[in-house]
C-alpha positions as CSV (number, residue, x, y, z in Angstrom):
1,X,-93.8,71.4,-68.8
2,X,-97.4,71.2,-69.3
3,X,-99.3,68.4,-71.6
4,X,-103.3,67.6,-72.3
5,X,-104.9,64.3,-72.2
6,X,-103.0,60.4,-71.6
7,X,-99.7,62.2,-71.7
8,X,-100.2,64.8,-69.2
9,X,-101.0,61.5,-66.7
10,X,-97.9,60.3,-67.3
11,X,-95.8,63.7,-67.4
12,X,-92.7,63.7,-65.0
13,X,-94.4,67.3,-63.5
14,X,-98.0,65.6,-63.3
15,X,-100.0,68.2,-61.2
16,X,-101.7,66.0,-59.0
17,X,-100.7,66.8,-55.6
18,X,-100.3,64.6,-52.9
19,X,-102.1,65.9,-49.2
20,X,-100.3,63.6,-47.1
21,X,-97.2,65.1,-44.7
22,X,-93.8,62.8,-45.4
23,X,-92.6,61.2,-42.2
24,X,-90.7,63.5,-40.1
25,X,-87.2,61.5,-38.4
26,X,-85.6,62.5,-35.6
27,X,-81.9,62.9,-35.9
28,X,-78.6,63.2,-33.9
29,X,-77.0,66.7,-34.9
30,X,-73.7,66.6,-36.0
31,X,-71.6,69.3,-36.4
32,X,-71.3,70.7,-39.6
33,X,-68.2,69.7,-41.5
34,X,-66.4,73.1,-43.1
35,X,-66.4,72.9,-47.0
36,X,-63.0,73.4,-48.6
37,X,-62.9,74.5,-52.3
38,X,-60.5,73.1,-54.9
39,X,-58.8,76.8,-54.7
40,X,-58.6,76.7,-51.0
41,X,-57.6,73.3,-49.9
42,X,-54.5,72.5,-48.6
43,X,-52.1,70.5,-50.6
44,X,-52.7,67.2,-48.6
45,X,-56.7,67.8,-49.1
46,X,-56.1,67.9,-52.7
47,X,-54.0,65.4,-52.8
48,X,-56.6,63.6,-51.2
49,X,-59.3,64.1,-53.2
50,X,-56.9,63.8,-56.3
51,X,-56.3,60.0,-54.9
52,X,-60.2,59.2,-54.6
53,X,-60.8,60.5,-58.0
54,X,-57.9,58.0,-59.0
55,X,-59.8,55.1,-57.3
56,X,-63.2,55.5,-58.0
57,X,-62.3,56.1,-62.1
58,X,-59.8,52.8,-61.6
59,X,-62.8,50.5,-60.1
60,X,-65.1,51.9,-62.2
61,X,-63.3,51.4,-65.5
62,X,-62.3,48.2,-64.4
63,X,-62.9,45.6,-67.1
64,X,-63.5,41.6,-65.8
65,X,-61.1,39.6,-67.0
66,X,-63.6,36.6,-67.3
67,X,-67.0,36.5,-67.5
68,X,-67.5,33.8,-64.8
69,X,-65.5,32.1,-61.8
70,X,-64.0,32.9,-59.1
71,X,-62.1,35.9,-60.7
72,X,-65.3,37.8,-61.7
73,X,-64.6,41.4,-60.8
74,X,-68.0,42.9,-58.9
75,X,-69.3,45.9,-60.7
76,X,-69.1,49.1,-58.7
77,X,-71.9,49.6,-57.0
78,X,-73.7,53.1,-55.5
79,X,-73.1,52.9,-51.5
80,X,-77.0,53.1,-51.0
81,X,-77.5,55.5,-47.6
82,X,-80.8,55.1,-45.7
83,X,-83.2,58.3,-45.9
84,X,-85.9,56.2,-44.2
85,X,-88.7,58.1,-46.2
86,X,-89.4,55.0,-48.7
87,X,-92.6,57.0,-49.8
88,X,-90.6,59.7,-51.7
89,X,-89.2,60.5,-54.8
90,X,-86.0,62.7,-54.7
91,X,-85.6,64.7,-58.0
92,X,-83.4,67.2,-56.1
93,X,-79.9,67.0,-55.0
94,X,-77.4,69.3,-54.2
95,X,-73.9,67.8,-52.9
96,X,-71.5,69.8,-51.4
97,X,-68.7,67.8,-50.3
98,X,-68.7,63.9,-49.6
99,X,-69.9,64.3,-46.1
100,X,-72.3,67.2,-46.6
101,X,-75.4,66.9,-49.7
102,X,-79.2,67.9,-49.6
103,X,-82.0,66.2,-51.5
104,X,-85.6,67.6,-52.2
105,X,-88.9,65.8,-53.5
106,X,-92.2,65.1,-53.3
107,X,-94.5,65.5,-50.2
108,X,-92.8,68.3,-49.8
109,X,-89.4,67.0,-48.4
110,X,-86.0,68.4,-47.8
111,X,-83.2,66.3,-46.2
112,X,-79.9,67.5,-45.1
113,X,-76.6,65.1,-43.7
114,X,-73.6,66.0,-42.8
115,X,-71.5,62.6,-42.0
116,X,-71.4,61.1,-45.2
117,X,-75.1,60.0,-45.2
118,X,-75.1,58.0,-42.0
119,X,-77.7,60.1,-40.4
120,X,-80.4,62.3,-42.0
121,X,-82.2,65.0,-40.7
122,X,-85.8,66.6,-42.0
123,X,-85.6,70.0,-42.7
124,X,-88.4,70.3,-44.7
125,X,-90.1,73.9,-44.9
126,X,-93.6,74.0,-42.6
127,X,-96.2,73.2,-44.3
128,X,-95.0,71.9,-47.8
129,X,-96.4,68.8,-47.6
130,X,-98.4,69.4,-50.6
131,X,-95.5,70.9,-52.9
132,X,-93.4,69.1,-55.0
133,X,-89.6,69.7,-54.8
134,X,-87.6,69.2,-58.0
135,X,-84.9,71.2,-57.4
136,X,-82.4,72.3,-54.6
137,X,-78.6,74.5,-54.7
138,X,-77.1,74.6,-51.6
139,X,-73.9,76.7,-51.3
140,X,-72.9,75.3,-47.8
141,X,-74.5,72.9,-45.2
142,X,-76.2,75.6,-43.7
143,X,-77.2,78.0,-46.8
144,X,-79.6,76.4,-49.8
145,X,-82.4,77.1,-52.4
146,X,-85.0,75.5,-53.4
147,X,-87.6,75.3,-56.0
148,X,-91.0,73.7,-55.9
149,X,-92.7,72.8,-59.2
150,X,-96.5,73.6,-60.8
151,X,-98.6,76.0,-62.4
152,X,-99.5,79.2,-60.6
153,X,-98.7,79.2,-57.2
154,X,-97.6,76.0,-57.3
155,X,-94.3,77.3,-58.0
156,X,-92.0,78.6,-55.3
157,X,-89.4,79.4,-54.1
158,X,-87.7,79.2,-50.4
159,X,-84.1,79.8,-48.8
160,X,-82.2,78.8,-45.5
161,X,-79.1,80.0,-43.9
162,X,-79.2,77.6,-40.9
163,X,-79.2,74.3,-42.3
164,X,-82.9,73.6,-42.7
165,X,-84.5,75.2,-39.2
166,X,-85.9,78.0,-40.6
167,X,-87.3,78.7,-44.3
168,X,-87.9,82.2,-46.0
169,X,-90.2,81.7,-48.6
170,X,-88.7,84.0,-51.2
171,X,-90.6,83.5,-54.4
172,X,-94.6,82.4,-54.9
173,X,-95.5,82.5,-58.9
174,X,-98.5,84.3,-59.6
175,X,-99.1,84.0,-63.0
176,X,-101.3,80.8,-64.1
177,X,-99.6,80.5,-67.0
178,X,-96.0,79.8,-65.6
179,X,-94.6,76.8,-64.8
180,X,-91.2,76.5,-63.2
181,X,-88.9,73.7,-63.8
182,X,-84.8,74.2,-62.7
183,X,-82.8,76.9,-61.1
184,X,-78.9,77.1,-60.8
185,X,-76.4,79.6,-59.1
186,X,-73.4,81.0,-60.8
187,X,-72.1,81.8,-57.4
188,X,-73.3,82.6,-53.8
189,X,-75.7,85.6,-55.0
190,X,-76.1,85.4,-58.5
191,X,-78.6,83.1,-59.6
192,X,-81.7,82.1,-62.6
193,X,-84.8,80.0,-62.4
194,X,-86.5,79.4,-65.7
195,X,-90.1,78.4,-66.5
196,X,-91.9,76.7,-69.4
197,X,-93.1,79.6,-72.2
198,X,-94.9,81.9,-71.5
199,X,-96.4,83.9,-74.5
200,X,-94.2,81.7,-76.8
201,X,-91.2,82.3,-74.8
202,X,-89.5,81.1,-72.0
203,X,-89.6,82.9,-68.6
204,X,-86.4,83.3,-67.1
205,X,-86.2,84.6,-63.2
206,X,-83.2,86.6,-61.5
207,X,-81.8,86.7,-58.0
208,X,-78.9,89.0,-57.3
209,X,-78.9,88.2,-53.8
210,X,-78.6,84.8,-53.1
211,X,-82.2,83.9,-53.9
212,X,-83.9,86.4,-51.2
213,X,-85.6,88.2,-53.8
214,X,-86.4,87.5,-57.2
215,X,-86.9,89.5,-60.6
216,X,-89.0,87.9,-64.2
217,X,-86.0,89.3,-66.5
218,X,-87.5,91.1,-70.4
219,X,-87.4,87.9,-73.0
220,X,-86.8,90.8,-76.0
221,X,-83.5,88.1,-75.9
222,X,-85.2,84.8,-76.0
223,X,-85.9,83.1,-78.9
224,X,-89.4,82.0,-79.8
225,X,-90.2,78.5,-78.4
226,X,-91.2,75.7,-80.9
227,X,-94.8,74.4,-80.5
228,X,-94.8,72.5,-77.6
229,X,-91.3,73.1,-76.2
230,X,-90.8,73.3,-72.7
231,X,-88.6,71.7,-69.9
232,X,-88.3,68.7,-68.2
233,X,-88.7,68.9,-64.0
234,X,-86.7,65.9,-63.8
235,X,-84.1,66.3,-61.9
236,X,-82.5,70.2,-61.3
237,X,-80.8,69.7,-64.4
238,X,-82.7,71.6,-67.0
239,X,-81.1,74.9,-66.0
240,X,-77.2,74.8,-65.5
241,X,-74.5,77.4,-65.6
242,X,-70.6,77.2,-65.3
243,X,-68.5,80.2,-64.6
244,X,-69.6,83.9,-63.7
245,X,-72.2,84.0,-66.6
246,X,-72.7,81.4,-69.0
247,X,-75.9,79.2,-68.6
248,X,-77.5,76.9,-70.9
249,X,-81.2,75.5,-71.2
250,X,-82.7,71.8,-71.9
251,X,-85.9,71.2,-73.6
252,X,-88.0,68.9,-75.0
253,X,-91.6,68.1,-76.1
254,X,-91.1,69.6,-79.9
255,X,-90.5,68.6,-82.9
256,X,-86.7,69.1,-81.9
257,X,-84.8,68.7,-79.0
258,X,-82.7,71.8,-78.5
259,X,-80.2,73.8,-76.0
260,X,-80.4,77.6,-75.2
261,X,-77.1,79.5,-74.3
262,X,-76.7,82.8,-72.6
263,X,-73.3,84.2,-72.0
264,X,-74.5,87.2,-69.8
265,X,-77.1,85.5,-67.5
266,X,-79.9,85.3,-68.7
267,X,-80.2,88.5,-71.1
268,X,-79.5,87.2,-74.1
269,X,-80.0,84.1,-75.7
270,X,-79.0,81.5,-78.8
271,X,-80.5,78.2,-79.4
272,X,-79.3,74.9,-81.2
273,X,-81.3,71.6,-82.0
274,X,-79.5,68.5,-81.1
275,X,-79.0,64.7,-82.2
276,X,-81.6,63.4,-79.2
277,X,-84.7,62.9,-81.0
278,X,-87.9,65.2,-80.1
279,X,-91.3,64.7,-81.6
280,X,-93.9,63.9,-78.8
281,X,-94.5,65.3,-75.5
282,X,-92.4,63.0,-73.7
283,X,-88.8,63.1,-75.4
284,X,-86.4,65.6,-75.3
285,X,-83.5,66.8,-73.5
286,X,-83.6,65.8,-69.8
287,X,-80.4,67.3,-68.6
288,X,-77.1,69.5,-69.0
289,X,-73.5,69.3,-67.6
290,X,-71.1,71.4,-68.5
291,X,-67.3,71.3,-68.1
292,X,-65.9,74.7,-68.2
293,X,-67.3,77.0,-71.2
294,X,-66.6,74.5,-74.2
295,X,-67.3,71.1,-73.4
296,X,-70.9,69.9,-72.3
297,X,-72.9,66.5,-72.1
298,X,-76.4,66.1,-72.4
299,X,-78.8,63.5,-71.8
300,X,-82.5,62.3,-72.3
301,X,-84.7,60.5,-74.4
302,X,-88.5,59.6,-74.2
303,X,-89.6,59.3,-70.1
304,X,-92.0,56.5,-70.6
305,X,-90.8,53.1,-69.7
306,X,-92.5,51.1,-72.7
307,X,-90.2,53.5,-75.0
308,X,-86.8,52.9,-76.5
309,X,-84.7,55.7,-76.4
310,X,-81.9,55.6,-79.2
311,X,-79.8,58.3,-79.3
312,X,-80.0,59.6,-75.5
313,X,-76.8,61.4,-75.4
314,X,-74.9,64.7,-76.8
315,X,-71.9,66.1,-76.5
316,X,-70.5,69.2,-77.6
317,X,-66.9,70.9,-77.5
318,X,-68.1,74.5,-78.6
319,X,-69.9,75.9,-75.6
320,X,-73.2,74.1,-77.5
321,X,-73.2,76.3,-80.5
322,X,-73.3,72.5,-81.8
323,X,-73.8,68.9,-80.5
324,X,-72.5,65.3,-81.7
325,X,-74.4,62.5,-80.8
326,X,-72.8,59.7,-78.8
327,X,-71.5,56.7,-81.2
328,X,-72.8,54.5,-77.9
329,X,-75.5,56.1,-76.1
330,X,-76.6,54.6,-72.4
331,X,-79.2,52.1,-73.4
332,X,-82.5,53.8,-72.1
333,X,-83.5,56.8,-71.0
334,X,-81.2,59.3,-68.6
335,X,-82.6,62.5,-66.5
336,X,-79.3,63.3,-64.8
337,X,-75.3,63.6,-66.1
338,X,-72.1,64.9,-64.0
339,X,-68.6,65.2,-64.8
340,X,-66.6,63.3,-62.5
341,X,-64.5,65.7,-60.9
342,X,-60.4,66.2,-61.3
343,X,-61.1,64.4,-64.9
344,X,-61.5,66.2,-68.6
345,X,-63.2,62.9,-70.0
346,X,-65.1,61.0,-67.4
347,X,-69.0,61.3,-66.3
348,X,-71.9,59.7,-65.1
349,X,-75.1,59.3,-66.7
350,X,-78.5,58.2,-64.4
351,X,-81.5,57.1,-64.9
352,X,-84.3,54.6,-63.6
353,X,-83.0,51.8,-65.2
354,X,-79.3,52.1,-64.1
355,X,-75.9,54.7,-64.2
356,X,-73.6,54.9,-67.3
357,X,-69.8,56.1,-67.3
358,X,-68.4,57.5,-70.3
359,X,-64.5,57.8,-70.0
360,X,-64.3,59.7,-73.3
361,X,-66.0,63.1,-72.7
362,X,-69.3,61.1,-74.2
363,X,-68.3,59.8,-76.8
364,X,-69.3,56.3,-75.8
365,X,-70.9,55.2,-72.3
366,X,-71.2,52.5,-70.7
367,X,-73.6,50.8,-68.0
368,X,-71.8,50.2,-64.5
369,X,-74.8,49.9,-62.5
370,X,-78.9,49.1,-62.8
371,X,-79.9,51.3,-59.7
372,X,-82.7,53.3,-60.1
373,X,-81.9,57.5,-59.6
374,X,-83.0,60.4,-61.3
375,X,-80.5,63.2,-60.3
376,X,-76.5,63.0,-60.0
377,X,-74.2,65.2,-58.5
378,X,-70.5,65.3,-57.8
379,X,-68.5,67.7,-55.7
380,X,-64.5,68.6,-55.7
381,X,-63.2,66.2,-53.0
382,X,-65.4,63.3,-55.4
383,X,-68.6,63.6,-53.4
384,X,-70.5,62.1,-56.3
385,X,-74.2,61.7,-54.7
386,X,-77.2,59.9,-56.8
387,X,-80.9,60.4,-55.7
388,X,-84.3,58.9,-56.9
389,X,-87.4,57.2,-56.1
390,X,-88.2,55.4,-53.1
391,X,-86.5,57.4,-51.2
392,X,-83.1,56.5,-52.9
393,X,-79.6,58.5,-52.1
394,X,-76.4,57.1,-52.8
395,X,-72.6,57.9,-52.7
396,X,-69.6,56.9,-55.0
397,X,-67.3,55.3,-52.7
398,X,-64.1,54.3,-54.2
């Protein structure tokens, strides 16, 4: 999402790069833990996971009794894991079960764990250091994307299938005027990357093969793109799907603030405004989860830290053909959302000045935390993983 003058200083996909190489820790491997899906887990795993959901939404809805004294129930807190790379900002996450998740961000930097985020190990592709990472999908704990963010060749895109050792760069942009921000994955082949307008529309990109290879799809189904629309690079949540084909599309930066829907991947598009407010450069919508077809959250507001943000969240019950705003939005600005898992109403907002729950599908939130992150993700088993600045990555622990 490109900007001129003050605001492009201040833009959350500024295109100053930064030379330096992020520290490079040497970890004990681990063996990699086998994920189990919802589908294929046995009863006692989802019994299990059934359980967690039950404590984590119990402590987290927990109300003090008293506001002081020695009864004073202690807010949940984010199990903060140490990364030790303070200098970066992770913007990407990808969790895949509680023990296994994968964060990307600037100087170029890919982590991977796979015991719960006791140990990390750099897998970061050679010679990234000067890339910034937004976004990341990982399918298991050895097979992920990832997309780097900027104009031109900036933009890229690289895979692994074994866990981080080797890259496959699978995707350089070439045109100047492209600018990617988000991919997702409907499943293990089938996959989109979208980029800011290009000739007044935005550019949508195709995999069909796990993110080897990549294809610019025709926009003859996009709408037109307002003046000054684009996405937000904030945190891999501009572009999410849910099921075999639908996928829907954040923006920001025009007069509205709207949502784009495709129901057949990427061909064909429809596009709503919503209640978060647009009108400058730096406001919009930051991010998209979806439960299912029908019922979605979004989040936003303006980026910039001496701006309120009234009205930050959205929900919608119709696949996004409309949007409701919150009757008691998170107090400031959010760049991440996820439904907690095993639950139709609850979810977490994030942001850099703390996490929101709503226990109402959105319709009110909130704050249980005043942690800084800028990406949230939760998994099956209630691997719920938060990531940020400062080299920030956290896990829900009931």
């Amino acid at each position: 999402m490109r900007r001129s003058g003050s605001t492009r200083r201040t833009r959350l996909t500024r295109r100053t790069r930064r030379t330096a190489t992020a520290t490079r820790t040497a970890e004990t491997t681990r063996t990699a833990e086998t994920t189990r899906t919802a589908r294929t887990a046995r009863p006692r795993r989802r019994t299990t996971a059934a359980a967690l959901c039950a404590a984590v939404l119990a402590a987290l809805t927990a109300v003090p009794a008293q506001a002081h004294g020695p009864d004073r129930q202690t807010p949940p807190r984010w199990s903060v894991k140490d990364t030790g790379t303070p200098d970066v900002r992770f913007r990407g996450l990808a969790a895949v079960s509680r023990g296994t998740a994968w964060v990307a961000g600037t100087l170029g930097t890919v982590l991977r764990t796979t015991d719960g985020g006791r140990s990390w190990r750099n897998v970061s592709p050679p010679g990234a250091g000067e890339l910034q990472f937004r976004d990341i999908e990982a399918f298991d704990a050895r097979r992920a994307v990832v997309l780097a963010i900027g104009e031109g060749e900036a933009s890229r895109v690289y895979r692994t299938d074994d866990g981080g050792a080797t890259w496959t760069e699978s995707f350089r942009n070439t045109d100047a005027r492209a600018f990617y921000d988000c991919l997702t994955f409907f499943d293990h082949r089938h996959g989109l990357a979208m980029s800011d307008p290009v000739e007044g529309k935005f550019r949508i990109l195709s995999t069909r093969d796990g993110g080897r290879s990549w294809t610019v799809l025709p926009d003859a189904g996009m709408p037109p793109a307002l003046d000054g629309e684009a996405g937000f690079a904030a945190s891999g949540q501009c572009l999410v799907s849910s099921g075999p084909k639908d996928v829907w599309l954040a923006t920001g930066g025009a007069a509205r603030a709207r949502v784009l829907h495709s129901a057949d991947r990427g061909r064909t598009w429809t596009v709503t405004g919503t209640s978060i407010p647009g009108g400058d450069p730096a406001r919009g919508v930051f991010a998209l989860a979806f439960r299912g077809r029908a019922h979605g959250l979004a989040v936003g507001g303006d980026f910039r830290p001496d701006q309120v943000s009234p009205d930050a969240a959205a929900r919608t019950a119709d696949g996004g053909r409309t949007w409701r705003p919150a009757a008691a939005s998170p107090p400031a600005y959010r760049s991440g959302v996820a439904w907690l898992p095993h639950s139709r109403s609850a979810a977490l907002a994030v942001g850099p000045t703390g996490t929101d729950l709503t226990t109402d599908a959105g319709r009110t939130w909130r704050t249980v935390d005043s942690g800084s992150y800028d990406t949230v993700d939760c998994t099956p088993d209630h691997g719920c993983w938060a990531a940020g600045e400062k080299g920030r990555v956290a896990r829900l622990d009931p």
